[in-house]
ROVORO-788351 format. One record per residue (C-alpha): residue in three letters; x, y, z. Coordinates in steps of 0.001 Angstrom, whole numbers, plus 500000, padded with zeros to 6 digits. Example, Ala and Ser with C-alpha at 12.3 -4.5 7.8 and 13.67 -1.06 7.14 Angstrom:
BEGIN
r type: ALA; px: 512300; py: 495500; pz: 507800
r type: SER; px: 513670; py: 498940; pz: 507140
***
This chain:
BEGIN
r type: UNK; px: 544291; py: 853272; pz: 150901
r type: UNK; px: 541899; py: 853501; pz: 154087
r type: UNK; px: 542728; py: 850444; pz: 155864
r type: UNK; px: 538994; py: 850066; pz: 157270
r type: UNK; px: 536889; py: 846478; pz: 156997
r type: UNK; px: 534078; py: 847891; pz: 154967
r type: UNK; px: 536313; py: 849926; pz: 152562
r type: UNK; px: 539014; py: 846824; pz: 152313
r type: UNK; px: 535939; py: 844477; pz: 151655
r type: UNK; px: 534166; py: 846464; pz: 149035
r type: UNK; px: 537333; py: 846925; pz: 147684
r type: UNK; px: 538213; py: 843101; pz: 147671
r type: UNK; px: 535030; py: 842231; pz: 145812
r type: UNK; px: 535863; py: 844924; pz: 143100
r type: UNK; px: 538860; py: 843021; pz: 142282
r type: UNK; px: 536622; py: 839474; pz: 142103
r type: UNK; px: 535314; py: 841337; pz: 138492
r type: UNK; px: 539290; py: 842491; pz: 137312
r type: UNK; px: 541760; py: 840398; pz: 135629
r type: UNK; px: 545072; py: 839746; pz: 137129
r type: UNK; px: 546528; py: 842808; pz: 135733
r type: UNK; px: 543728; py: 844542; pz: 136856
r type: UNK; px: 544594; py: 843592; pz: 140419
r type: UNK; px: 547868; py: 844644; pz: 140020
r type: UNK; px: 547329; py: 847921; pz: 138838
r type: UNK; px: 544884; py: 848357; pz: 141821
r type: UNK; px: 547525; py: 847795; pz: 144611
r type: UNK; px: 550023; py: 850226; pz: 142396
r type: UNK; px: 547612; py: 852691; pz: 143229
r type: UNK; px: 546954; py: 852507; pz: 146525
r type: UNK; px: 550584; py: 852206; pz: 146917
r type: UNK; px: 550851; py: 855726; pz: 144939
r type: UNK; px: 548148; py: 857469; pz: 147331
r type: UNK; px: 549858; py: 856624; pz: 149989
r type: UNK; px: 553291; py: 858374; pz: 147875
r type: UNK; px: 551112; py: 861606; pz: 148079
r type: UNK; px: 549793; py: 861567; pz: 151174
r type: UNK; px: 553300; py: 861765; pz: 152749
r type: UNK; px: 554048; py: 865424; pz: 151702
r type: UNK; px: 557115; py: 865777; pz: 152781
r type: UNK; px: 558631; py: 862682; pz: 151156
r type: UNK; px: 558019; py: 864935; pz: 146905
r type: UNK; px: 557634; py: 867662; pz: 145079
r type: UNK; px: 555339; py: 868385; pz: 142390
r type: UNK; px: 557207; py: 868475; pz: 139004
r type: UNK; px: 554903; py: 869991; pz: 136067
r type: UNK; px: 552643; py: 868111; pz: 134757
r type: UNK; px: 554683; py: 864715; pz: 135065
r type: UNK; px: 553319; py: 863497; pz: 138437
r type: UNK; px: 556029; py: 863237; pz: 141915
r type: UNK; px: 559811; py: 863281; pz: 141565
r type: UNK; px: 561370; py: 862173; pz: 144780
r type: UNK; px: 564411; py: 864742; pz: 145824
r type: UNK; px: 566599; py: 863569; pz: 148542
r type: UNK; px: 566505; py: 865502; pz: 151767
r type: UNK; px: 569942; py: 867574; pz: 152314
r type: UNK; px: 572146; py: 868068; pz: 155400
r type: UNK; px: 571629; py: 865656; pz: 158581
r type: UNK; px: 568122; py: 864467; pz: 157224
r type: UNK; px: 567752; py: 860379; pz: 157525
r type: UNK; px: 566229; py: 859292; pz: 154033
r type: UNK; px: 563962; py: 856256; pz: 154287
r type: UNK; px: 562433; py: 854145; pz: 152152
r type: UNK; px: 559332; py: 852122; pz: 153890
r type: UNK; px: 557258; py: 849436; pz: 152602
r type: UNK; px: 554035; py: 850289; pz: 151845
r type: UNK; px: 552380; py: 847696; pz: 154201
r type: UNK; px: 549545; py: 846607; pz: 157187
r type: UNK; px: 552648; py: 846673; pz: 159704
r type: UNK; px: 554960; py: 849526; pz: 157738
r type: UNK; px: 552574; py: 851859; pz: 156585
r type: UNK; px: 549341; py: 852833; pz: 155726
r type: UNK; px: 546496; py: 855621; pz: 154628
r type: UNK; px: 543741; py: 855139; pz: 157703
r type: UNK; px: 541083; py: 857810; pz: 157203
r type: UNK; px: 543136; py: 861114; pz: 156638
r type: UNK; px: 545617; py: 859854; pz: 158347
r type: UNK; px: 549158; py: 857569; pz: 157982
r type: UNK; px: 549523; py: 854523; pz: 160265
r type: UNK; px: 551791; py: 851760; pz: 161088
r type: UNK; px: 554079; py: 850115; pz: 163589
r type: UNK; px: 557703; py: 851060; pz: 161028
r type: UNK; px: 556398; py: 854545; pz: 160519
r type: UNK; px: 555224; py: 855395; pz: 164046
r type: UNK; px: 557995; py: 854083; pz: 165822
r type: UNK; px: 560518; py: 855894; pz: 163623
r type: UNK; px: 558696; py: 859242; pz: 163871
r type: UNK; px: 558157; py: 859008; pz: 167826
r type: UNK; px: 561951; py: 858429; pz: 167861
r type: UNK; px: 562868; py: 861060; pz: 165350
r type: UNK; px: 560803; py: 863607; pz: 167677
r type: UNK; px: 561863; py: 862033; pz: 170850
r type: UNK; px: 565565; py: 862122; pz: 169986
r type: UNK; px: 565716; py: 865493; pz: 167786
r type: UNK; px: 566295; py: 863432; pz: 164214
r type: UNK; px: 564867; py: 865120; pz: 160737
r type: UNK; px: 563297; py: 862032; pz: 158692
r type: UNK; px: 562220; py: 861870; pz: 155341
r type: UNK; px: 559953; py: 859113; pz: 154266
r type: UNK; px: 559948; py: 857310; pz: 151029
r type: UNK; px: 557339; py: 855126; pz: 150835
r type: UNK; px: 558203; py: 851642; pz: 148295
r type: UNK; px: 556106; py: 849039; pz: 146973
r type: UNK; px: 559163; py: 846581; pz: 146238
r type: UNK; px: 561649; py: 846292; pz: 149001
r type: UNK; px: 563835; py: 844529; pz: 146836
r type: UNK; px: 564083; py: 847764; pz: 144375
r type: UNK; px: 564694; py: 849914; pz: 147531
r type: UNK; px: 567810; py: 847689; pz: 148753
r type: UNK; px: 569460; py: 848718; pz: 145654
r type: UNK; px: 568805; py: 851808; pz: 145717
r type: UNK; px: 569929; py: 851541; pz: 149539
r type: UNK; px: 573077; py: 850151; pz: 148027
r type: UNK; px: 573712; py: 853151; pz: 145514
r type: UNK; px: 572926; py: 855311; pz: 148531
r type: UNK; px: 569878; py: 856679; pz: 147657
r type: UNK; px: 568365; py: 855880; pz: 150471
r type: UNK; px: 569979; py: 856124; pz: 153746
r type: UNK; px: 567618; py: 853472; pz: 155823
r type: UNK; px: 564981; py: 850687; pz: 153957
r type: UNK; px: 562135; py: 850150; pz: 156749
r type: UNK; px: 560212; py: 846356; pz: 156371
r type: UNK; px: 559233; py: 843479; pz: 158374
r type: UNK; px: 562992; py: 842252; pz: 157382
r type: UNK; px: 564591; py: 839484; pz: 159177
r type: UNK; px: 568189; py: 839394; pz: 159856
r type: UNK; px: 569909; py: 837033; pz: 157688
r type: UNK; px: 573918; py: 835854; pz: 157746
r type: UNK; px: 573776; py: 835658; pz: 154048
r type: UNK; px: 572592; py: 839300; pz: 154038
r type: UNK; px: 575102; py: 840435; pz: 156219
r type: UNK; px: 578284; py: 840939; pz: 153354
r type: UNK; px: 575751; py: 843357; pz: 151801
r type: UNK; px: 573792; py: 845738; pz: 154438
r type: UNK; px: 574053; py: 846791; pz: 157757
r type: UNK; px: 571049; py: 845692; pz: 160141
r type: UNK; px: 570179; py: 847620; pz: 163164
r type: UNK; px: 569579; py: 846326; pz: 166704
r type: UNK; px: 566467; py: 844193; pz: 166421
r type: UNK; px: 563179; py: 846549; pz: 166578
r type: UNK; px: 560738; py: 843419; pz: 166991
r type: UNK; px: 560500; py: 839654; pz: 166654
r type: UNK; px: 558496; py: 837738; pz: 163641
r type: UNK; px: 558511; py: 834672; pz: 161959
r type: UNK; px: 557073; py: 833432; pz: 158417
r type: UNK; px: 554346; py: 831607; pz: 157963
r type: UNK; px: 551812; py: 830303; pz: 155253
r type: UNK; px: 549130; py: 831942; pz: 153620
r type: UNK; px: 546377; py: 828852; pz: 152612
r type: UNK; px: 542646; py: 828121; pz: 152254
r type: UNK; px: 544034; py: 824844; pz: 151532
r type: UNK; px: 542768; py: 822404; pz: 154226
r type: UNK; px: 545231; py: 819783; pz: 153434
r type: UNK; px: 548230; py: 821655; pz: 154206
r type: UNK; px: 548767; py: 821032; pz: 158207
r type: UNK; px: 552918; py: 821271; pz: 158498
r type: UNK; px: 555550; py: 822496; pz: 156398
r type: UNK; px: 556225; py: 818688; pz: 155637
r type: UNK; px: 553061; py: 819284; pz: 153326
r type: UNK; px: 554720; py: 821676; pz: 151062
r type: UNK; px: 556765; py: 819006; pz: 149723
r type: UNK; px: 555891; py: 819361; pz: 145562
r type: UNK; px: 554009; py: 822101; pz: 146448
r type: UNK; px: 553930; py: 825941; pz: 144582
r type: UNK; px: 554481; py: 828938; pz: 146840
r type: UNK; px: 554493; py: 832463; pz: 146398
r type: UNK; px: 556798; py: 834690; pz: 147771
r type: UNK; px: 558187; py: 838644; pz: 146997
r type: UNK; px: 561150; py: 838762; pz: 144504
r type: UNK; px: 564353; py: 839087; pz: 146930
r type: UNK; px: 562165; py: 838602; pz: 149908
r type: UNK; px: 564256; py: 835761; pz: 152815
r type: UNK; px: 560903; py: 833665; pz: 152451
r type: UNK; px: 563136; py: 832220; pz: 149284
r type: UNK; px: 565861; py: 831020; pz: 150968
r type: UNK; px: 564151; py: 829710; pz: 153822
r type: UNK; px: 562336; py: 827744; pz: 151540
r type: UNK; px: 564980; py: 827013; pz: 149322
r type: UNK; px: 566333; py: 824927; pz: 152633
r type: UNK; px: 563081; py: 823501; pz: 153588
r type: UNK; px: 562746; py: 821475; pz: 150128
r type: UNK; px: 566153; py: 820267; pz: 151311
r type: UNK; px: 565116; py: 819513; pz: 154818
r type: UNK; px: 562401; py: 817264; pz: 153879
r type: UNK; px: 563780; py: 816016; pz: 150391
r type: UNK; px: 561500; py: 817071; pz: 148011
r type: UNK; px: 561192; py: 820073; pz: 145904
r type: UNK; px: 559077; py: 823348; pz: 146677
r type: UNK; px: 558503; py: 825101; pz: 144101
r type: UNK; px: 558181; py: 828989; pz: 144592
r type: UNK; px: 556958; py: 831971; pz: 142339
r type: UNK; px: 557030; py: 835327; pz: 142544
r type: UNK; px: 556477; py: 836550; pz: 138909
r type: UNK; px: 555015; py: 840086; pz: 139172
r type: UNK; px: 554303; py: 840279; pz: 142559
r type: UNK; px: 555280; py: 843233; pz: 144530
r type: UNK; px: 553837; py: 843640; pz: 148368
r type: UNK; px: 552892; py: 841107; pz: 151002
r type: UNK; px: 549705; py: 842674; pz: 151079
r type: UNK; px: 549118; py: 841312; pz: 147219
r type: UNK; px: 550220; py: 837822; pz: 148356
r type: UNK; px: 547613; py: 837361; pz: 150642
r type: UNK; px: 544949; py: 838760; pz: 148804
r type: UNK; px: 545587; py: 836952; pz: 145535
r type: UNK; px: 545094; py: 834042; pz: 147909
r type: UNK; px: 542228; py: 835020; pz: 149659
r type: UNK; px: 540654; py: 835106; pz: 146244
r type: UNK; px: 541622; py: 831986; pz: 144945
r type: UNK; px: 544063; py: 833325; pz: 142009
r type: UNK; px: 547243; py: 831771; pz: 143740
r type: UNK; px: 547492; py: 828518; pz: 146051
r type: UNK; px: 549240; py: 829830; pz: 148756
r type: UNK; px: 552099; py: 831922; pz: 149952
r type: UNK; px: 554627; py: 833301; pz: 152501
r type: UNK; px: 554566; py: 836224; pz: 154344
r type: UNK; px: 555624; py: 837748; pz: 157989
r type: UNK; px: 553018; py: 836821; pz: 160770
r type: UNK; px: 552504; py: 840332; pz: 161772
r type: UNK; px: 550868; py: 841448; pz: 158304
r type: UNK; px: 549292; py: 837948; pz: 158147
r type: UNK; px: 547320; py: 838347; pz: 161420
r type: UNK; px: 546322; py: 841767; pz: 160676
r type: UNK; px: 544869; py: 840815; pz: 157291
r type: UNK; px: 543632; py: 837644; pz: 158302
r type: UNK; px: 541083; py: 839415; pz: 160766
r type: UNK; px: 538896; py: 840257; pz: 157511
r type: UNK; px: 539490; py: 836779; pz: 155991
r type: UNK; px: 539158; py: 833990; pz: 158559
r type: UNK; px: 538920; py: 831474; pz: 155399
r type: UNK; px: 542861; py: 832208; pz: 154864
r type: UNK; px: 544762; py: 830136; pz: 157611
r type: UNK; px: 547956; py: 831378; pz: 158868
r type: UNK; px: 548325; py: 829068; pz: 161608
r type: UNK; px: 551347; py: 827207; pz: 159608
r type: UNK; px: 555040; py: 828637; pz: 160548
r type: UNK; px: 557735; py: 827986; pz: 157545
r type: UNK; px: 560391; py: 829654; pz: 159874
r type: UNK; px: 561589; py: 829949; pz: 163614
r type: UNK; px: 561299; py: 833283; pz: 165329
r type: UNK; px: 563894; py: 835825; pz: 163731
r type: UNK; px: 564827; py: 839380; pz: 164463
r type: UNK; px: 563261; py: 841951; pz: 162338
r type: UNK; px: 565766; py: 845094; pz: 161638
r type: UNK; px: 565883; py: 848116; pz: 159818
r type: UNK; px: 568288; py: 847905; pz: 156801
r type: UNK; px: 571515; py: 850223; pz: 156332
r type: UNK; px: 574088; py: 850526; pz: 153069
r type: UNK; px: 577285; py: 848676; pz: 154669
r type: UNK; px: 579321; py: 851129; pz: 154874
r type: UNK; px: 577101; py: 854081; pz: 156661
r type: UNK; px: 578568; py: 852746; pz: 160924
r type: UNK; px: 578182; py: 856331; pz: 161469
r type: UNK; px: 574200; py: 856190; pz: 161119
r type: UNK; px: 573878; py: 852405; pz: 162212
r type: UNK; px: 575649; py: 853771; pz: 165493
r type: UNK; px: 573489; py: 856484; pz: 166332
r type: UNK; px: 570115; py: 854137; pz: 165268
r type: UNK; px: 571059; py: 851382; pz: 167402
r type: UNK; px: 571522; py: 853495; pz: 170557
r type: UNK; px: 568026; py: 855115; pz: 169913
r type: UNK; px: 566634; py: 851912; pz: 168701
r type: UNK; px: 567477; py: 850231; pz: 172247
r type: UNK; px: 566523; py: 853768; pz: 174419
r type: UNK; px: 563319; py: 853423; pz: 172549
r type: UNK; px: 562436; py: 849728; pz: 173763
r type: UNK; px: 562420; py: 850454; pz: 177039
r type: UNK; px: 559731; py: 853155; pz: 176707
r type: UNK; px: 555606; py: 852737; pz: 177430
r type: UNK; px: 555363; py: 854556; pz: 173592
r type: UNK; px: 557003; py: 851471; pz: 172125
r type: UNK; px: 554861; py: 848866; pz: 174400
r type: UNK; px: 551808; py: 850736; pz: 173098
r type: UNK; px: 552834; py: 849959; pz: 169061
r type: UNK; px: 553737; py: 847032; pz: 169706
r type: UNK; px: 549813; py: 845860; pz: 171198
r type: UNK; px: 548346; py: 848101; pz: 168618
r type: UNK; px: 550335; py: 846794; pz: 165623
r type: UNK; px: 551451; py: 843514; pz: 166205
r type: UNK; px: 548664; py: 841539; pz: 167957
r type: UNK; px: 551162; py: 839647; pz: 169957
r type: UNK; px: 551720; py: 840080; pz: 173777
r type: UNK; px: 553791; py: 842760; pz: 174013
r type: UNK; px: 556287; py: 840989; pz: 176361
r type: UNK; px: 557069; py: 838416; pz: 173449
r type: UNK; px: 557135; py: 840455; pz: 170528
r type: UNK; px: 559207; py: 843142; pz: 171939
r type: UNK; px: 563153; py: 842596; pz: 171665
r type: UNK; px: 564944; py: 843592; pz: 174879
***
């Protein structure tokens, strides 16, 4: 996927003509050029497509969401706040890193959990109730969630109350909104069905085929730029940590990570991602 305006709009009214599944099979493929765009992340099997094969010794495996923030194709080239800042660290610091780029982070975390994967990279905020199952690194950037509308009636999250949102399957956005329908006493009801990326959220809204959803602010601003019909002006959380994901038990790796992570902060490289990427000023977003 080029992540350009002209590209992403001709692209958008493609989709207007396509069925749902149609849509969906769209953003699969994207998602896949991306896959082989990365080189180093498979190798060519046959005539059966891209088997992905583990990188051996010291190498740091991750798995990164294919996303506006994580990753993306722009041009020739791969972009992204997640994927820059891990590669500027892996040169800076003398790391090997193999990518693995996902189109459901909820897939990846078990695969994280089988050990698969050594690191999952997303906009992923830390979370107690997470906590008994992964390992989160120090903070790499602050974010909140908010709503995806072009409904003019929404104005707080009191509004959602008997509402339908959409979220990811095994994204936080369901928990936090599993405790807002208790904070204001009525019922929210949220969907995921076959949705995969944030990025399919918001355009499924944009076009009408869903009512409105949750995703991070970051990706939200950056898609909103093409769509100023879609408000994201509504917050559904307060502003959380976002962290890179570890199996449990790997201390070794969250160790090492953590020290680079907060070396890396300090740095004019990491000031520069975060005005390119983020669209915040830099002095808030960043996490000291």
């Amino acid at each position: 996927m080029t992540y350009n305006k002209k590209k992403h709009r001709n692209f958008i009214k493609s989709l207007l003509h396509e069925p749902w599944g149609g849509i969906l099979l769209s953003l699969l493929l994207m998602a896949v050029g991306v896959m082989v765009s990365v080189k180093s992340c498979s190798s060519p099997v046959g005539g059966n497509g891209y088997e992905y094969v583990r990188g051996s010794g010291d190498t740091i495996n991750v798995a990164i969401d294919y996303s506006p923030v994580s990753l993306y194709r722009y041009g020739d080239s791969l972009a992204g706040f997640n994927y820059e800042m891990m590669k500027k660290m892996a040169a800076r610091y003398g790391d090997k890193v193999k990518f693995y780029p996902v189109a459901s982070v909820r897939e990846a975390l078990d695969d994280l959990k089988k050990g698969i994967y050594d690191v999952v990279i997303s906009d992923y905020p830390v979370i107690a109730s997470q906590r008994k199952y992964f390992r989160f690194t120090e903070p790499v950037y602050l974010d909140k969630q908010v709503l995806i509308s072009r409904d003019t009636t929404i104005r707080s999250r009191l509004d959602l109350a008997g509402k339908e949102v959409w979220v990811q399957p095994g994204s936080p956005a369901y928990e936090r909104l599993f405790n807002l329908s208790r904070e204001i006493g009525d019922t929210i009801y949220v969907r995921h069905d076959s949705i995969r990326s944030a990025e399919q959220l918001f355009l499924l809204t944009a076009m009408g085929r869903i009512p409105r959803a949750v995703v991070n602010e970051a990706k939200a601003i950056r898609l909103a730029k093409d769509y100023p019909e879609v408000d994201v002006s509504t917050p559904v959380s307060f502003t959380q940590f976002q962290s890179w994901v570890l199996n449990k038990n790997n201390s070794s790796l969250a160790d090492t990570l953590n020290a680079q992570i907060k070396r890396f902060k300090s740095t004019d490289e990491y000031r520069n991602l975060v005005r390119r990427y983020l669209y915040f000023d830099p002095e808030s977003a960043a996490v000291r």
